[in-house]
C-alpha positions in Angstrom: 0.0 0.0 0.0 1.3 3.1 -1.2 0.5 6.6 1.0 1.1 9.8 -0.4 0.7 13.1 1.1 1.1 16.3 -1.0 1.0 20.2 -0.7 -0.3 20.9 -3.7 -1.1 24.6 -3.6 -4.0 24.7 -5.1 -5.8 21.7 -6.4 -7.5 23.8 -9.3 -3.5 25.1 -9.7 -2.0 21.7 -9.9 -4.6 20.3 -12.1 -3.5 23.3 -14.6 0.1 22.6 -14.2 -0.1 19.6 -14.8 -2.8 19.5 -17.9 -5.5 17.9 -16.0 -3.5 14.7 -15.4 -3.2 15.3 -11.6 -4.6 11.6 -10.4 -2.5 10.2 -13.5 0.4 11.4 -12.1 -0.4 9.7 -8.8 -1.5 6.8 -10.8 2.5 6.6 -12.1 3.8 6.9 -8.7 1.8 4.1 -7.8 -0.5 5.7 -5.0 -3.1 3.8 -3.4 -4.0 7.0 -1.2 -3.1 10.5 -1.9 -3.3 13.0 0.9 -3.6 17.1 -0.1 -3.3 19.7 2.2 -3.7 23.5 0.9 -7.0 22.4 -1.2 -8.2 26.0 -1.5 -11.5 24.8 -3.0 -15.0 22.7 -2.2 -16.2 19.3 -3.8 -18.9 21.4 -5.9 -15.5 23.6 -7.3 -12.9 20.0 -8.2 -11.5 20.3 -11.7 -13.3 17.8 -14.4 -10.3 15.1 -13.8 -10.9 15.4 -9.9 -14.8 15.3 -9.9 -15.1 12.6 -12.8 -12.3 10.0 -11.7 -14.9 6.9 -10.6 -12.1 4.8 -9.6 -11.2 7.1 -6.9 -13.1 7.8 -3.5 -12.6 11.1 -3.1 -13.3 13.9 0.5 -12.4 17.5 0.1 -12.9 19.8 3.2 -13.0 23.2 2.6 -12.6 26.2 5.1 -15.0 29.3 5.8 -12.6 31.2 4.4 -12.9 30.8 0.3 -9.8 29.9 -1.4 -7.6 29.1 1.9 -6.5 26.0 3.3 -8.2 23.1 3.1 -7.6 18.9 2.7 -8.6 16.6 0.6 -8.5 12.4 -0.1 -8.3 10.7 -2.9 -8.2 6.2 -2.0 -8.6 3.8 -4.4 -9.7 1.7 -1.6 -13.2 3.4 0.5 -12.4 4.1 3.9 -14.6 2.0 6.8 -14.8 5.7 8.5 -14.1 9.4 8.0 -13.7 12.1 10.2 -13.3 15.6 9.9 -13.4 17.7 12.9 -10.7 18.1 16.2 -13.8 19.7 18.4 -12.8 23.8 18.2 -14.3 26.1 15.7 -11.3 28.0 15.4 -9.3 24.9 13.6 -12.2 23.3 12.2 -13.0 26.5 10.2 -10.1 26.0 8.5 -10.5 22.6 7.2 -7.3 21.5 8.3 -7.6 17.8 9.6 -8.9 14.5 8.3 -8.9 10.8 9.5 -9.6 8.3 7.6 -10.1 4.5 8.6 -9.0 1.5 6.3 -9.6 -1.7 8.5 -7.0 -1.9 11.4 -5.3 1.5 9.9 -6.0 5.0 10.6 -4.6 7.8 8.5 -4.7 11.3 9.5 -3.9 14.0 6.6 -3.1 16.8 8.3 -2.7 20.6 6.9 -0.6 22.0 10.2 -1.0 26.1 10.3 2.3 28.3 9.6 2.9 30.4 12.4 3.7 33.7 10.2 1.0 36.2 10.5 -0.4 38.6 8.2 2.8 40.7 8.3 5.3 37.8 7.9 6.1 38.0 11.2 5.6 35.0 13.9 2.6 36.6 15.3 0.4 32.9 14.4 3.2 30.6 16.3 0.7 30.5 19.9 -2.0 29.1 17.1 -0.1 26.6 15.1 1.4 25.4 18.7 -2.3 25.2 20.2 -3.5 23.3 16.7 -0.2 21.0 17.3 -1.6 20.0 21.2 -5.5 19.5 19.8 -4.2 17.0 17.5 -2.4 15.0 19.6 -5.2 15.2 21.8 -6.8 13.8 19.2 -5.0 11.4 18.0 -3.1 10.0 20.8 -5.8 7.7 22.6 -5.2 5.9 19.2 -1.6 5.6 19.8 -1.5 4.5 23.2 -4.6 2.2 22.5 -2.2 0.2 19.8 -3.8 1.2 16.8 -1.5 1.8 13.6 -1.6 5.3 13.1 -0.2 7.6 10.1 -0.3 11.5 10.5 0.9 13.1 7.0 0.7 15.9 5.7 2.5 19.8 5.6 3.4 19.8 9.4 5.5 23.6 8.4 8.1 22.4 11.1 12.2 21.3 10.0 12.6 19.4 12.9 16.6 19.2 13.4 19.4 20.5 11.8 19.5 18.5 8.7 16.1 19.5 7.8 16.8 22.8 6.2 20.0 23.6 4.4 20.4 26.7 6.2 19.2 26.2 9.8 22.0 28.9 11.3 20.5 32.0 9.7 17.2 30.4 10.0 16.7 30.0 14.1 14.0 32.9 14.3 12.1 32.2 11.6 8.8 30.6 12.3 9.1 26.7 10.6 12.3 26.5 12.9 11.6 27.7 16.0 13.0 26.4 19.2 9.4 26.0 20.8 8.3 24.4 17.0 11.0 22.0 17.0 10.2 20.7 20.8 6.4 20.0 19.7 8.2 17.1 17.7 10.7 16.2 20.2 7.6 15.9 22.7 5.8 13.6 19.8 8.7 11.1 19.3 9.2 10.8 23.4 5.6 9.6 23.4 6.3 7.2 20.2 5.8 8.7 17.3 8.3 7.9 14.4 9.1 10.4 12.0 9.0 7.5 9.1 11.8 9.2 6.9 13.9 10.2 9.4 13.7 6.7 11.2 14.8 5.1 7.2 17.5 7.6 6.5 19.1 9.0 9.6 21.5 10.6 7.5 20.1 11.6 4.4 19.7 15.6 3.8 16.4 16.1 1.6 13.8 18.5 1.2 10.4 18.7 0.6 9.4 22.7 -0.1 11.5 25.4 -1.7 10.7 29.2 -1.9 9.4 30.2 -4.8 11.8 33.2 -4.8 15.7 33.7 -5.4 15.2 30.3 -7.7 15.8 28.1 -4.4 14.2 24.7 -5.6 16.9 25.0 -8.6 19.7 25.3 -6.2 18.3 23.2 -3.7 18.2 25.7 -1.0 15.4 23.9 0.8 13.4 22.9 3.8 11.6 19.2 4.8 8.2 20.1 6.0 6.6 17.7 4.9 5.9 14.5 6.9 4.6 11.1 7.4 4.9 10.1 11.4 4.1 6.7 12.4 2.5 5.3 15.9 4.4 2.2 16.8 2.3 -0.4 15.5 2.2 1.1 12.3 5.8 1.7 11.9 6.3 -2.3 12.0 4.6 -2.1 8.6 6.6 0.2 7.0 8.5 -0.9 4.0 9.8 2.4 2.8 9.6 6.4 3.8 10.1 8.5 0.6 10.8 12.1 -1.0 9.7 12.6 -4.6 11.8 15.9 -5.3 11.3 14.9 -8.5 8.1 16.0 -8.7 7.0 19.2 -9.9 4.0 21.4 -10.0 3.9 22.7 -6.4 6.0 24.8 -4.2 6.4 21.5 -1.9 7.1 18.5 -3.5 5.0 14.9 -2.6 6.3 12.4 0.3 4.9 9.3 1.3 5.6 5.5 2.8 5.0 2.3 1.1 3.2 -0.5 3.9 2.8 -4.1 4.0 -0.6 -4.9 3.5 -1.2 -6.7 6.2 -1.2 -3.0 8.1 -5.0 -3.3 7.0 -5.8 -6.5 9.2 
């Protein structure tokens, strides 16, 4: 079982970019699930390819705010259950979680906030830290209860050095925070498993490049995109990857591939 999680940017952007072949291009990297954060649109607004594809269960949540945020799934497998709500308006206005059950495996695809505020400043950081706790509020009974449990998605954290290529010049900038970074040393300490990480300790790979000063072309990146594993999941994974291969969005996809038998 493949998982991919993407940042698309825009699914109505992506779809353009690349001609209206979006679930193709999953379909080539071999994805049995495709997690989106940054939607930025409802199910009534999905591009043709999107809202005709019959061989795809599809979800897309979509904030108050028009044109902001958002997730969305796309299984070729239908999920047992869905949910779509962490229990406070303030994060559930912006249509940034969804958990999805496939038998015995839960997958959450997560859109974590940025903490820059309206004048690029770190003025959102108490937000995306309280969205951070309400999710692991969330989703740790799971954990603790056994269950195998993926979170994906943009979690706009580099969580150690190797993350970002330029971590010195980058230690008051919101994405590498001290009081960011300890959110994910507090998640492995209670078992988490940053899948990628755990696979190549010493690989330095990125998943999201500025879109000025032509970083992705020089590689000047940061990883911020994730898939974390509860224990019991973890045992199943095969493979953590980084498709920086991929264009068409500002981040580029991740995923893990599973043994099956996850499902049971």
């Amino acid at each position: 079982m493949r998982v991919i999680s993407w940042n698309v940017n825009g699914l109505r952007a992506i779809s353009s970019k690349l001609e209206g072949a979006f679930l193709q291009c999953m379909e080539q990297r071999g994805a049995d699930l495709v997690g989106v954060q940054e939607a930025r649109l409802g199910p009534s607004e999905l591009p043709d390819e999107l809202a005709q594809a019959s061989q795809w269960w599809r979800q897309v949540l979509a904030g108050k705010r028009a044109g902001y945020s958002g997730v969305a799934a796309f299984s070729r497998r239908v999920p047992d259950e869905t949910w779509s709500e962490l229990g406070k308006a303030e994060f559930d206005d912006e249509a940034r979680f969804q958990l999805l059950r496939f038998g015995a495996l839960y997958v959450a695809n997560v859109y974590f906030p940025a903490g820059h505020g309206p004048l690029r400043d770190n003025s959102r950081v108490p937000f995306k830290l309280a969205f951070y706790r309400k999710v692991h509020q969330h989703l740790g009974p799971l954990m603790r209860g056994g269950a195998a449990v993926l979170v994906m998605g943009d979690f706009n954290i580099a969580h150690q050095a190797i993350d970002l290529a330029n971590p010195q010049s980058n230690k008051k900038v919101s994405g590498f925070l001290p009081e960011e970074r300890a959110v994910l040393d507090t998640w492995q300490r209670r078992g988490w498993v940053d899948t990628f990480r755990r696979l190549h300790p010493a690989d330095q790979r990125y998943s999201w490049w500025s879109q000025r000063t032509r970083a992705r072309e020089r590689n000047v990146g940061w990883r911020l995109d994730y898939v974390w594993a509860s224990p019991r999941a973890m045992k199943f994974v095969r493979e953590a990857f980084i498709l920086d291969d991929q264009e068409g969005s500002d981040h580029c996809p991740v995923g893990v591939d599973l043994d099956d038998a996850v499902l049971d």
